[in-house]
VMD Tcl script that builds the backbone (N, CA, C; Angstrom):
set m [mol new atoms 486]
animate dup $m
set s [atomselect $m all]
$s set {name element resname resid chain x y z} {
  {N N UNK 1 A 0.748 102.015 -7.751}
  {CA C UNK 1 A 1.259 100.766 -8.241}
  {C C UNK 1 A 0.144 99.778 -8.542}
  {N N UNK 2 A -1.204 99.584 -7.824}
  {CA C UNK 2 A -1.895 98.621 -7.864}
  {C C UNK 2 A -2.359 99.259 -9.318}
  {N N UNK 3 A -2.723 100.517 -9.673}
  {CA C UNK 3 A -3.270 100.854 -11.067}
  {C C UNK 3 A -2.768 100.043 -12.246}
  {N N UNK 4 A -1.105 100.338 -11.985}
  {CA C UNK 4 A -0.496 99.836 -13.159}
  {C C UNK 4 A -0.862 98.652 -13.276}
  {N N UNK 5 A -0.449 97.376 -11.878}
  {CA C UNK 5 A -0.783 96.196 -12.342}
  {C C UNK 5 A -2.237 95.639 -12.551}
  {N N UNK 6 A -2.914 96.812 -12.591}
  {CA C UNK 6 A -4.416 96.382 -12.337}
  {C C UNK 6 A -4.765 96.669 -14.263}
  {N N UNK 7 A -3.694 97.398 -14.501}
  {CA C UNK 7 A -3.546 98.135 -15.945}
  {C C UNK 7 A -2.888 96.785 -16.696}
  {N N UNK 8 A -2.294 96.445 -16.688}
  {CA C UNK 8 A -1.242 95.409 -16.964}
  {C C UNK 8 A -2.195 93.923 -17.156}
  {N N UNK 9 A -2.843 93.621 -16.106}
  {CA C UNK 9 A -3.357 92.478 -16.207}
  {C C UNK 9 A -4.715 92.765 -17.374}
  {N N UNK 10 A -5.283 93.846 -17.491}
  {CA C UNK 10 A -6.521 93.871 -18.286}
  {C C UNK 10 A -5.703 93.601 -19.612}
  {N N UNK 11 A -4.124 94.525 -19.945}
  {CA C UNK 11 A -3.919 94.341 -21.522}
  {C C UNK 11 A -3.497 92.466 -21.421}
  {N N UNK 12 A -2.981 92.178 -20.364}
  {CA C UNK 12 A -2.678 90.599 -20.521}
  {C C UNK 12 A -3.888 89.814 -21.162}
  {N N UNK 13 A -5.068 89.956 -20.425}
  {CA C UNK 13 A -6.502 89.409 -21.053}
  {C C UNK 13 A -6.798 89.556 -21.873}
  {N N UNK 14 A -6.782 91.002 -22.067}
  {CA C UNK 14 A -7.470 91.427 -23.311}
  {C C UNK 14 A -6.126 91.173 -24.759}
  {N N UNK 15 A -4.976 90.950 -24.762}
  {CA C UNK 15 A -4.040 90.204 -25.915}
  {C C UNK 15 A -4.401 87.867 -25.527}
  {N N UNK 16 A -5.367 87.859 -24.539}
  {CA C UNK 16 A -5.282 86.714 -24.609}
  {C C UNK 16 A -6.611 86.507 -25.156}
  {N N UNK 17 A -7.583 87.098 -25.196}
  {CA C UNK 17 A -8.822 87.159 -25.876}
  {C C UNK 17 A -8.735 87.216 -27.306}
  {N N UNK 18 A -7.801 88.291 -27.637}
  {CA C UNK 18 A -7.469 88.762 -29.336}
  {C C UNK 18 A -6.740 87.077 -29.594}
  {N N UNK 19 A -5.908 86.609 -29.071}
  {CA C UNK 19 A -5.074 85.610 -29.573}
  {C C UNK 19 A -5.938 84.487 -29.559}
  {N N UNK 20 A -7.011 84.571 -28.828}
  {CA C UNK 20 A -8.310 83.369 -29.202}
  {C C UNK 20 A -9.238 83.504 -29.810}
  {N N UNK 21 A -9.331 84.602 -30.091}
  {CA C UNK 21 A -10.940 85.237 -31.282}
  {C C UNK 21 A -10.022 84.407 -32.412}
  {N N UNK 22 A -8.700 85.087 -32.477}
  {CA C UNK 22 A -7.608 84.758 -34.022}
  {C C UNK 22 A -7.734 83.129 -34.436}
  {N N UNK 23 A -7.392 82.412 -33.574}
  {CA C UNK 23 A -7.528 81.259 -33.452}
  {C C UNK 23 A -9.037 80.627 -33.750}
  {N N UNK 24 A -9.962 80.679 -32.957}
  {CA C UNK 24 A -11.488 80.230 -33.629}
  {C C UNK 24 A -11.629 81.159 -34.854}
  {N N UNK 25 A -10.976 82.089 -35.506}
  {CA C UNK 25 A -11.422 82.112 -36.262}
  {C C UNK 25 A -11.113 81.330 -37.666}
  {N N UNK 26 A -9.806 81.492 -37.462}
  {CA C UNK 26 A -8.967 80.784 -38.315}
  {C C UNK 26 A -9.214 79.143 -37.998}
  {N N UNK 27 A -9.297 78.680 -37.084}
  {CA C UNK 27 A -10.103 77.255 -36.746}
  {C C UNK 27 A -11.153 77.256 -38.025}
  {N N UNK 28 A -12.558 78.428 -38.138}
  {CA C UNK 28 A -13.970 78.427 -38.657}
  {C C UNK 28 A -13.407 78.548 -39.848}
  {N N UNK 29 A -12.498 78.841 -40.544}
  {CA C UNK 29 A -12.199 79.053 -41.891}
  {C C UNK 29 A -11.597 78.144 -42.367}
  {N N UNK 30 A -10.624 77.207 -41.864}
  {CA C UNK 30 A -10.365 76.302 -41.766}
  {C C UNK 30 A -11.424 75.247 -42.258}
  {N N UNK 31 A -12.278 75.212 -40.916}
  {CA C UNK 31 A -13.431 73.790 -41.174}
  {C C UNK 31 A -14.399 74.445 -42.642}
  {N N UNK 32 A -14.474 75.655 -43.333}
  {CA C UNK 32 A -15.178 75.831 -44.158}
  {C C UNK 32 A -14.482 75.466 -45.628}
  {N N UNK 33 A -13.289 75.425 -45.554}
  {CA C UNK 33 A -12.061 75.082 -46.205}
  {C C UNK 33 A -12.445 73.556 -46.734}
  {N N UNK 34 A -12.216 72.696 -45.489}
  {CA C UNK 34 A -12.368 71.240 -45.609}
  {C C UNK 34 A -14.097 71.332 -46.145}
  {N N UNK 35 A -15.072 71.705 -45.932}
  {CA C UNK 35 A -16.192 71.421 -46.020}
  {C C UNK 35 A -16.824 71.489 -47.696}
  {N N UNK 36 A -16.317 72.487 -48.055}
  {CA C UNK 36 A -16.209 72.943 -49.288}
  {C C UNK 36 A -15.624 71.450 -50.497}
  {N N UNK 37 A -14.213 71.269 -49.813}
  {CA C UNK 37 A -13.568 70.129 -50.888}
  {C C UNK 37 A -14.361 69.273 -50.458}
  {N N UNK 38 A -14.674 68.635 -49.375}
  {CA C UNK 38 A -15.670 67.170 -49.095}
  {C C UNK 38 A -16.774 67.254 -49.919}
  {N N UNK 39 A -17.789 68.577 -50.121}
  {CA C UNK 39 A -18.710 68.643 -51.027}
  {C C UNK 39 A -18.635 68.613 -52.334}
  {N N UNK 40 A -17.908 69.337 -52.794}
  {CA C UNK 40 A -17.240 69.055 -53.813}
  {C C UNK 40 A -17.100 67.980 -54.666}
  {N N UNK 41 A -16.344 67.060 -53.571}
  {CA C UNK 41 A -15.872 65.840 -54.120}
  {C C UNK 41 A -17.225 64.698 -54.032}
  {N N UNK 42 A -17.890 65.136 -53.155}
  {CA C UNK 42 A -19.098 64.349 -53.081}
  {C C UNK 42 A -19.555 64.569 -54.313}
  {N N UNK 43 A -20.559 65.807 -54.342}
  {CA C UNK 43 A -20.884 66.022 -55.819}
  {C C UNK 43 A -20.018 65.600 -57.191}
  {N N UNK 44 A -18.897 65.101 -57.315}
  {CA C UNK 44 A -18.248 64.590 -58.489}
  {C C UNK 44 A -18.238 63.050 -58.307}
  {N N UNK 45 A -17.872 62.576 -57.064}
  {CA C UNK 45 A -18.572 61.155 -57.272}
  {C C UNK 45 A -19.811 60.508 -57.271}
  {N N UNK 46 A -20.936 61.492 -57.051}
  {CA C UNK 46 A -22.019 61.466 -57.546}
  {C C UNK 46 A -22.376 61.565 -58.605}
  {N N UNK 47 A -21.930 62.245 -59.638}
  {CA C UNK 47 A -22.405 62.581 -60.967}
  {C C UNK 47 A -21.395 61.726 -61.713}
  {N N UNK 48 A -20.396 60.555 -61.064}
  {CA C UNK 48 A -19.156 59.617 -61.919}
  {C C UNK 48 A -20.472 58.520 -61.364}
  {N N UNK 49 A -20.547 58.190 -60.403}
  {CA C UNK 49 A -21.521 57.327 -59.968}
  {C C UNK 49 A -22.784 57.046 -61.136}
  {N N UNK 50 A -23.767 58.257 -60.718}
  {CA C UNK 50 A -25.072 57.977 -61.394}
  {C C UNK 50 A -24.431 57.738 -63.311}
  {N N UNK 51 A -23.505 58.862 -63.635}
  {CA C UNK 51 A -23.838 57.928 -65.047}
  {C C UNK 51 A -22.930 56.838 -65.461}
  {N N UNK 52 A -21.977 55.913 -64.496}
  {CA C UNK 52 A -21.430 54.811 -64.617}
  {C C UNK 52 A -22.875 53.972 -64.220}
  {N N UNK 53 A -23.814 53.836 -63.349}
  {CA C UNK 53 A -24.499 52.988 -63.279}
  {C C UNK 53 A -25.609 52.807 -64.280}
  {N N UNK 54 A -26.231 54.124 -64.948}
  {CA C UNK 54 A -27.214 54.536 -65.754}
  {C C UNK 54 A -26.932 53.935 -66.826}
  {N N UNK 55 A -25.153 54.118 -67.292}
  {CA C UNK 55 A -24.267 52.877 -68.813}
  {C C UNK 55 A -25.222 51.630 -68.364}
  {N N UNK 56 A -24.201 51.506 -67.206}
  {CA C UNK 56 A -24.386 49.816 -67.226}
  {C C UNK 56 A -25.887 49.362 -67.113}
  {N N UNK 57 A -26.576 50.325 -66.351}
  {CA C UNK 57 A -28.278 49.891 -66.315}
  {C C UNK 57 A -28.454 49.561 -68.112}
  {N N UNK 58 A -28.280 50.450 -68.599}
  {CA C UNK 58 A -28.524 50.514 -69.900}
  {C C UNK 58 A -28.239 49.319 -70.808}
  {N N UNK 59 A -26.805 49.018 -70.492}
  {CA C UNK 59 A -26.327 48.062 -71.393}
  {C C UNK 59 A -26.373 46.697 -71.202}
  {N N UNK 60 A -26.876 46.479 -69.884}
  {CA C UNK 60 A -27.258 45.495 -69.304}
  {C C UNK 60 A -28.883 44.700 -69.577}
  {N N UNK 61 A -29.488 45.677 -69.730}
  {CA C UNK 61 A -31.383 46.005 -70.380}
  {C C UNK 61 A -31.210 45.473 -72.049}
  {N N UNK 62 A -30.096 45.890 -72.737}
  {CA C UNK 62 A -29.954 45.591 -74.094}
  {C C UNK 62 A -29.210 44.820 -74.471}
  {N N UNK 63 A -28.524 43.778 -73.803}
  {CA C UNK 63 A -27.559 42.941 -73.896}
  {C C UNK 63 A -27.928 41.418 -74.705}
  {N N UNK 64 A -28.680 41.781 -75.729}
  {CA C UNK 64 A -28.750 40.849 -76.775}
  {C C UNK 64 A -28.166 40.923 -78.059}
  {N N UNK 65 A -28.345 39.892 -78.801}
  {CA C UNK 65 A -27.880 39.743 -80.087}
  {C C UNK 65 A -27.789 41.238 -80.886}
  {N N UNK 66 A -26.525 41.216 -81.145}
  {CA C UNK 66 A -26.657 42.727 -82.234}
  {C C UNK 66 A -27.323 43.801 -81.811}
  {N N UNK 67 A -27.694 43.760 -80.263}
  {CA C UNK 67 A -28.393 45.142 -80.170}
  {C C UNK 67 A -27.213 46.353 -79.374}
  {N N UNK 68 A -26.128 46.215 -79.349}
  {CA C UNK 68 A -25.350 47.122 -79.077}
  {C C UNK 68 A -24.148 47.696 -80.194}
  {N N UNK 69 A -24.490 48.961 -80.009}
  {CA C UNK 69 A -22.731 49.769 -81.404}
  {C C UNK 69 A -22.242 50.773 -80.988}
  {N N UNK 70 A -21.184 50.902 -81.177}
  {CA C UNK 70 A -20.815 52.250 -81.130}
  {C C UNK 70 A -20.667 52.875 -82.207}
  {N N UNK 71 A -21.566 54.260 -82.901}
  {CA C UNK 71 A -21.024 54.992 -83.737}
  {C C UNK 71 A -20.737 56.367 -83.018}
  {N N UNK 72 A -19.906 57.245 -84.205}
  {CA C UNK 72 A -19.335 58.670 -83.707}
  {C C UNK 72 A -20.429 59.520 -84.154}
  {N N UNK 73 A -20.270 60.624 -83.563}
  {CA C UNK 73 A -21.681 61.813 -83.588}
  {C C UNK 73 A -20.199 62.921 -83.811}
  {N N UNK 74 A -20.719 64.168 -83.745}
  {CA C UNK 74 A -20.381 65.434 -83.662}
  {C C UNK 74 A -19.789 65.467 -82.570}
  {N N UNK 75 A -19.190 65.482 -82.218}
  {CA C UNK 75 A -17.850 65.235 -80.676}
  {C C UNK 75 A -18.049 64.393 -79.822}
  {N N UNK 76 A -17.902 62.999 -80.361}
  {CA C UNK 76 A -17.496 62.052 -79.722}
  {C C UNK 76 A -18.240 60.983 -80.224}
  {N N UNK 77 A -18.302 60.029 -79.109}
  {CA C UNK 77 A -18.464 58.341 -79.540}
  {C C UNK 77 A -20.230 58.676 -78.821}
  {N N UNK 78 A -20.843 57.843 -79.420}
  {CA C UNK 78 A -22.622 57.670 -78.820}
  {C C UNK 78 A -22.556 55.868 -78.852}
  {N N UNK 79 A -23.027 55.570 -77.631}
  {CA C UNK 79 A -23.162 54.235 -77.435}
  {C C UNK 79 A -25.123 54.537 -77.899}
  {N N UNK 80 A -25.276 53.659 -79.094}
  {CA C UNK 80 A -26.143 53.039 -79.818}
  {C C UNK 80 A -26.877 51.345 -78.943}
  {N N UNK 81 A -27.892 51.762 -78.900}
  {CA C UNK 81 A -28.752 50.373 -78.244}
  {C C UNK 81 A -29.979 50.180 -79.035}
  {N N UNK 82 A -30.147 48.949 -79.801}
  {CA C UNK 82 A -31.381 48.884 -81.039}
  {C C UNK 82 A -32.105 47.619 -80.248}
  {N N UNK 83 A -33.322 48.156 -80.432}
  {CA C UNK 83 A -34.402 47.207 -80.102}
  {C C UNK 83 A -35.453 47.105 -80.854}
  {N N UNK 84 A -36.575 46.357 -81.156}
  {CA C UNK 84 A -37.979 46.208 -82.133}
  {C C UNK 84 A -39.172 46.284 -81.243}
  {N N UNK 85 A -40.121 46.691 -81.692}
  {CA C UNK 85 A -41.321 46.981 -80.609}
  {C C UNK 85 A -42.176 46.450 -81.711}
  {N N UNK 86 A -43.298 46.108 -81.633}
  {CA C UNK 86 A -44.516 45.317 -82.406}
  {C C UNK 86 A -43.817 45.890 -83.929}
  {N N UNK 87 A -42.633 44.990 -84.656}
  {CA C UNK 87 A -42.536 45.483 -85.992}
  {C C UNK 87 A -41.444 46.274 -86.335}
  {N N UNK 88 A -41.439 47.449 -85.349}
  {CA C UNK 88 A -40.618 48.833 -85.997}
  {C C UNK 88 A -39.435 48.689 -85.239}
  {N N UNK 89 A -38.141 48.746 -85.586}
  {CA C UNK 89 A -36.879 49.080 -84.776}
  {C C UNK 89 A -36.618 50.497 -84.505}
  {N N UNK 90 A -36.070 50.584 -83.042}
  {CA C UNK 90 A -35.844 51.644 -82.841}
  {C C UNK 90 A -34.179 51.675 -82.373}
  {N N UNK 91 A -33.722 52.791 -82.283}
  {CA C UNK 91 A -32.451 53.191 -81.439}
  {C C UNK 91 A -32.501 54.183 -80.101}
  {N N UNK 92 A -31.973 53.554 -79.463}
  {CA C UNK 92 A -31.232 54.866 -78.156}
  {C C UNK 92 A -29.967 54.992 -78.595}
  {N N UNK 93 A -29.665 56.140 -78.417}
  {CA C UNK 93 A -28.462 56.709 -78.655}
  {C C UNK 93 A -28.144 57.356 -77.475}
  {N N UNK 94 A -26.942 57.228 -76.876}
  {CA C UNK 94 A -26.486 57.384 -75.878}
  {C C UNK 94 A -25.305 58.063 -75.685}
  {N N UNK 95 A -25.322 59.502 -75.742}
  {CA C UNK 95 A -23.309 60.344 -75.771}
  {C C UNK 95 A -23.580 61.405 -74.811}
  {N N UNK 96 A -22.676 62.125 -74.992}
  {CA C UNK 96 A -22.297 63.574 -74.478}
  {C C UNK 96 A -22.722 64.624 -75.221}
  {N N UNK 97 A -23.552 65.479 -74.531}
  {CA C UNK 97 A -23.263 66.773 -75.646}
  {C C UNK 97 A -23.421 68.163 -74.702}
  {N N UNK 98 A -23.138 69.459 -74.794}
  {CA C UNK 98 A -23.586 70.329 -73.715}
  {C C UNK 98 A -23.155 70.152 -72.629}
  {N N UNK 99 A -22.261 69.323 -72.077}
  {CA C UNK 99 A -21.595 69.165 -70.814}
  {C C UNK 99 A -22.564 68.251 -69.800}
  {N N UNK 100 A -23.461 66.930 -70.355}
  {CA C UNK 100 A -24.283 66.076 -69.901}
  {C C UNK 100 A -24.382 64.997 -71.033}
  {N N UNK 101 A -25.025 63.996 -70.116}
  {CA C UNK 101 A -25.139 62.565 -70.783}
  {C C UNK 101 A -26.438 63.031 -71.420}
  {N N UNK 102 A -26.428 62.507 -72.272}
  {CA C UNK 102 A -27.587 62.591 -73.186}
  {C C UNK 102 A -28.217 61.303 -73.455}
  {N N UNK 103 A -29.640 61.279 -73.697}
  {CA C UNK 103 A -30.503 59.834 -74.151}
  {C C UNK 103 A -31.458 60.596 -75.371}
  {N N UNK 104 A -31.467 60.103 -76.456}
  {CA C UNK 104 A -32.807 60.043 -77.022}
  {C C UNK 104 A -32.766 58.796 -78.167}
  {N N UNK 105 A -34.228 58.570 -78.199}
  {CA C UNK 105 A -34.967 57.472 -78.537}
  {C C UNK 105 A -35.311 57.628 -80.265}
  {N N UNK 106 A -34.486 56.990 -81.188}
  {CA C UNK 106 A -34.772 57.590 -82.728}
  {C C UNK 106 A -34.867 55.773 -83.617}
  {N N UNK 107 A -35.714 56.303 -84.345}
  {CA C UNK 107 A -36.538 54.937 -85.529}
  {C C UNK 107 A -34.377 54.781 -85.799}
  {N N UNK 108 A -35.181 53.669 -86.119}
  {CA C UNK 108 A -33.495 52.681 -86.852}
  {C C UNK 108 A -33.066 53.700 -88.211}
  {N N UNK 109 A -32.114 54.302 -88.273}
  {CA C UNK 109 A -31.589 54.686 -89.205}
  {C C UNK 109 A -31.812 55.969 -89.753}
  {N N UNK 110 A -32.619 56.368 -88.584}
  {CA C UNK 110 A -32.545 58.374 -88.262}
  {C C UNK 110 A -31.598 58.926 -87.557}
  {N N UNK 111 A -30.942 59.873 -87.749}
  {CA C UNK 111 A -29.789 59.808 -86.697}
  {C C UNK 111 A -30.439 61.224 -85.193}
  {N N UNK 112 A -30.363 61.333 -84.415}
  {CA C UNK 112 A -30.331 61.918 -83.614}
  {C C UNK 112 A -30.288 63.277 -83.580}
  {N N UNK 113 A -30.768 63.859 -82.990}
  {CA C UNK 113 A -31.018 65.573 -82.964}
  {C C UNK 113 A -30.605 66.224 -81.568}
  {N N UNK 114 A -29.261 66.592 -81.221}
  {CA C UNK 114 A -29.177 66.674 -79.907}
  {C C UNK 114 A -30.265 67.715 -79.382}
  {N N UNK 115 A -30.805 68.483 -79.590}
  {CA C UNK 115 A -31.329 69.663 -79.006}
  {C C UNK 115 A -32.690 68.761 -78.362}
  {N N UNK 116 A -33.319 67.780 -78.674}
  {CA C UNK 116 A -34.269 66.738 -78.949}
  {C C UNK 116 A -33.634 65.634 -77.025}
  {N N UNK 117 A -32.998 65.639 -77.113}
  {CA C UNK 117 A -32.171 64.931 -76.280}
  {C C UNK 117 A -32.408 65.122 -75.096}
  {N N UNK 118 A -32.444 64.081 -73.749}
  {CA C UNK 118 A -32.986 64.282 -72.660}
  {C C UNK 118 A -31.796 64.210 -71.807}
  {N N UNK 119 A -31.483 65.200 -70.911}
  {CA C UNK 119 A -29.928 65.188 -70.116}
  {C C UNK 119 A -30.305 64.481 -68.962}
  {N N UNK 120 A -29.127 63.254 -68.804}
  {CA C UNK 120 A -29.224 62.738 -68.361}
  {C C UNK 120 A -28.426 62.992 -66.284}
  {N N UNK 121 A -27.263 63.323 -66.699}
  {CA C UNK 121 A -26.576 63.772 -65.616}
  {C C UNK 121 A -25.200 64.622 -66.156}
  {N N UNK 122 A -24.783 65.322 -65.432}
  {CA C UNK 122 A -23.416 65.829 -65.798}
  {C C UNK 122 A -22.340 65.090 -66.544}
  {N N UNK 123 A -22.082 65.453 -67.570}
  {CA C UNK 123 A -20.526 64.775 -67.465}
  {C C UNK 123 A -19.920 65.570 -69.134}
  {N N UNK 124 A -18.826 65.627 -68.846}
  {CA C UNK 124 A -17.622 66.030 -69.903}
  {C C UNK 124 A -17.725 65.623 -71.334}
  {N N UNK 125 A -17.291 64.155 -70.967}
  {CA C UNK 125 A -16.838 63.305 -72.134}
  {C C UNK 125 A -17.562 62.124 -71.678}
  {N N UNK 126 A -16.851 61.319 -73.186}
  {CA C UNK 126 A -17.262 59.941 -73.173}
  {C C UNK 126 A -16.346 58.990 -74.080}
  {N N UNK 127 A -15.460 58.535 -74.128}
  {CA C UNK 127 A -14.911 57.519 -75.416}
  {C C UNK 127 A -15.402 56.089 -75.188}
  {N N UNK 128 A -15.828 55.455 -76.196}
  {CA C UNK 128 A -16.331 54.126 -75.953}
  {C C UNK 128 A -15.768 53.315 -76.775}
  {N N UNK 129 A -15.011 52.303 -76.476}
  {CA C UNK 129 A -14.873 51.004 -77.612}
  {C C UNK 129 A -14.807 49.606 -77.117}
  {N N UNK 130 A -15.657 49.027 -78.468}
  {CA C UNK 130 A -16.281 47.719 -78.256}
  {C C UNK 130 A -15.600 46.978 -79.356}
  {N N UNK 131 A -14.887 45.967 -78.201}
  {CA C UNK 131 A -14.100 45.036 -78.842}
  {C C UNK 131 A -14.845 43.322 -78.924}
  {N N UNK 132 A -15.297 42.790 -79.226}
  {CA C UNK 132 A -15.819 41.240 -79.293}
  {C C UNK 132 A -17.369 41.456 -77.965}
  {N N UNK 133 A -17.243 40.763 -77.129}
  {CA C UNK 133 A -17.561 40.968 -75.912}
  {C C UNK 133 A -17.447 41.975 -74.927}
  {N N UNK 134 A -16.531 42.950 -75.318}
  {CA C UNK 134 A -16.002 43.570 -74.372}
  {C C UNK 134 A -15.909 45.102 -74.603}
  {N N UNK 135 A -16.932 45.921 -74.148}
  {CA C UNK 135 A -17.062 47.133 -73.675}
  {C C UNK 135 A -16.139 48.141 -72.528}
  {N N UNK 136 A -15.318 48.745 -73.455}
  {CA C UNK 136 A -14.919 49.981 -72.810}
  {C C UNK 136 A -15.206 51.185 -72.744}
  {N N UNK 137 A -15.284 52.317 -71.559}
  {CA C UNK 137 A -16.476 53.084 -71.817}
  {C C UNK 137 A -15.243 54.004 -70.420}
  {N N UNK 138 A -15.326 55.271 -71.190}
  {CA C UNK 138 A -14.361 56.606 -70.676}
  {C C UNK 138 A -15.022 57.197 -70.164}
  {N N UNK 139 A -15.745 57.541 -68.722}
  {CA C UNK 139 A -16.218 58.922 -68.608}
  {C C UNK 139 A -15.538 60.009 -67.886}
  {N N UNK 140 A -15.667 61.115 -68.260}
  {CA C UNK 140 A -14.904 62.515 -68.139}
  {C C UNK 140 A -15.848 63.307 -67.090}
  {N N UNK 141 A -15.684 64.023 -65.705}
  {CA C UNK 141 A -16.231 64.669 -65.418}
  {C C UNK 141 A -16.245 65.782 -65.382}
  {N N UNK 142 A -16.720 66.950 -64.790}
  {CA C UNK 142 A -16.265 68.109 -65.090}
  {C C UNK 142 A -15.312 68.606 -64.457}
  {N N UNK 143 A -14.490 67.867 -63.829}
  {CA C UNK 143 A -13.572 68.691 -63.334}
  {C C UNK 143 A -11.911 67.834 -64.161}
  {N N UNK 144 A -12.717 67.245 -65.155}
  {CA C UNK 144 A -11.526 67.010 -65.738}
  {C C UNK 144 A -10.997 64.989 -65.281}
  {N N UNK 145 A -11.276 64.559 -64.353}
  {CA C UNK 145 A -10.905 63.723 -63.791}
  {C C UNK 145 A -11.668 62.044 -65.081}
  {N N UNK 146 A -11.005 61.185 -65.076}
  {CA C UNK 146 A -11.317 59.859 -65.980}
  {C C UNK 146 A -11.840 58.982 -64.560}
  {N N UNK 147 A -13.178 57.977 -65.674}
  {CA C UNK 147 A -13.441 56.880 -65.070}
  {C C UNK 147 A -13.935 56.240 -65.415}
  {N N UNK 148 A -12.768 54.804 -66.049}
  {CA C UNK 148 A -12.969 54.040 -67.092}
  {C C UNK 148 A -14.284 52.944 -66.509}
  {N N UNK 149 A -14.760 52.135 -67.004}
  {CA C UNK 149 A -15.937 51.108 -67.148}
  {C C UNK 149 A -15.516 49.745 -67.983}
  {N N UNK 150 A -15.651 48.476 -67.824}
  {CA C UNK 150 A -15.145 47.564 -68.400}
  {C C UNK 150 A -16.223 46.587 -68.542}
  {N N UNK 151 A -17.158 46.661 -69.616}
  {CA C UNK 151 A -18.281 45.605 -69.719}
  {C C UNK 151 A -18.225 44.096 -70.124}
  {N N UNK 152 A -18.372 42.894 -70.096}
  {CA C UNK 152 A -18.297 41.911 -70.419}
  {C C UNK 152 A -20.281 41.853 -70.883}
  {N N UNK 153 A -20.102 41.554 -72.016}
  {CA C UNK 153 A -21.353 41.742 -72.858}
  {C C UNK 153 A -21.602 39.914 -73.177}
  {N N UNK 154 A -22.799 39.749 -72.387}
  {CA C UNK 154 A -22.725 38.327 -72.323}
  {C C UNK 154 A -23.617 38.036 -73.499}
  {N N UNK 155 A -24.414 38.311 -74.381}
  {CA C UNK 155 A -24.565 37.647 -75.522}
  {C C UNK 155 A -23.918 38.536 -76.854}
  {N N UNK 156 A -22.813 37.030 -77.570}
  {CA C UNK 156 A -22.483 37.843 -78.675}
  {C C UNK 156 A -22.826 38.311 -79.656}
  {N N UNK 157 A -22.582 39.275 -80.777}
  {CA C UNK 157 A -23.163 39.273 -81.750}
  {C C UNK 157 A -22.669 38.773 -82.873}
  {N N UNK 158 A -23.230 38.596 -83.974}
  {CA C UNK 158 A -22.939 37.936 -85.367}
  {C C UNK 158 A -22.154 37.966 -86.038}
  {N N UNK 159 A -21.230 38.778 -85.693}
  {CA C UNK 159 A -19.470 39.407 -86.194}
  {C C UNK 159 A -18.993 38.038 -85.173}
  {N N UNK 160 A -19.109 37.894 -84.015}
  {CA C UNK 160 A -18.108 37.575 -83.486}
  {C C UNK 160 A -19.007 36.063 -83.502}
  {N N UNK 161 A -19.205 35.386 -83.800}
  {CA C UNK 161 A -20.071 34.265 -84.125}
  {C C UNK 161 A -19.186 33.464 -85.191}
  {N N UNK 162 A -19.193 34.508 -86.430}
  {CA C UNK 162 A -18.467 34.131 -87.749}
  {C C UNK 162 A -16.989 33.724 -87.598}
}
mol reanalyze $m
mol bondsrecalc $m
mol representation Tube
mol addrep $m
């Protein structure tokens, strides 16, 4: 008799061991579960972050008379920023292309060469429209998600003067 219960108590342990391996494990898969989406999501408000601030750095640096436009490129809107250096005007052009923000630096009235183009950070899309003062600006990340931008452009330009 003592065998059996001596038999008995080892399978008791040993189904209470299995029922706790099951458990931490499923616990560890669990926390890799959550760890995964937290990163994730980090990394996407990082890359909504850096190029919402990089706009506004931008548009904030060029926020004079007539030096901001929006024209359209080959899929999509390019926020345009014109400035003069001893004489010569130049443009930044500023869009999406390749699944990143793009910058490059072109003479007034050359248009842009994406391949030429310096990537700036991740992102999808971009729709931009500029109404009087007032800059609206779409960015798309890659996972699909919007995050609009609302500029108040404190010097006007000569359209909105007239």
């Amino acid at each position: 008799m003592g065998s059996r219960s001596g038999h008995s108590q080892f399978l008791l342990v040993l189904c209470l061991f299995a029922v706790f391996a099951i458990c931490a494990l499923y616990l560890c898969l669990l926390a890799v579960r959550a760890y995964r989406h937290v990163s994730t999501t980090m990394d996407l408000d990082y890359e909504q972050r850096s190029a919402s601030l990089y706009l506004i750095q931008k548009v904030r640096q060029y926020d004079f008379q007539d030096a901001i436009s929006v024209q359209g490129l080959a899929g999509g809107d390019a926020l345009v920023l014109q400035s003069s250096v001893d004489g010569q005007t130049y443009q930044d052009w500023i869009y999406v292309d390749g699944g990143a923000l793009q910058e490059e630096l072109v003479l007034a009235g050359d248009r842009p060469h994406p391949g030429l183009a310096q990537a700036i950070t991740p992102l999808s899309g971009m729709s931009i429209e500029l109404k009087g003062q007032r800059l609206k600006l779409e960015l798309a990340s890659a996972d699909g998600s919007l995050h609009e931008l609302h500029l108040a452009l404190r010097c006007p330009s000569q359209r909105d003067l007239k």
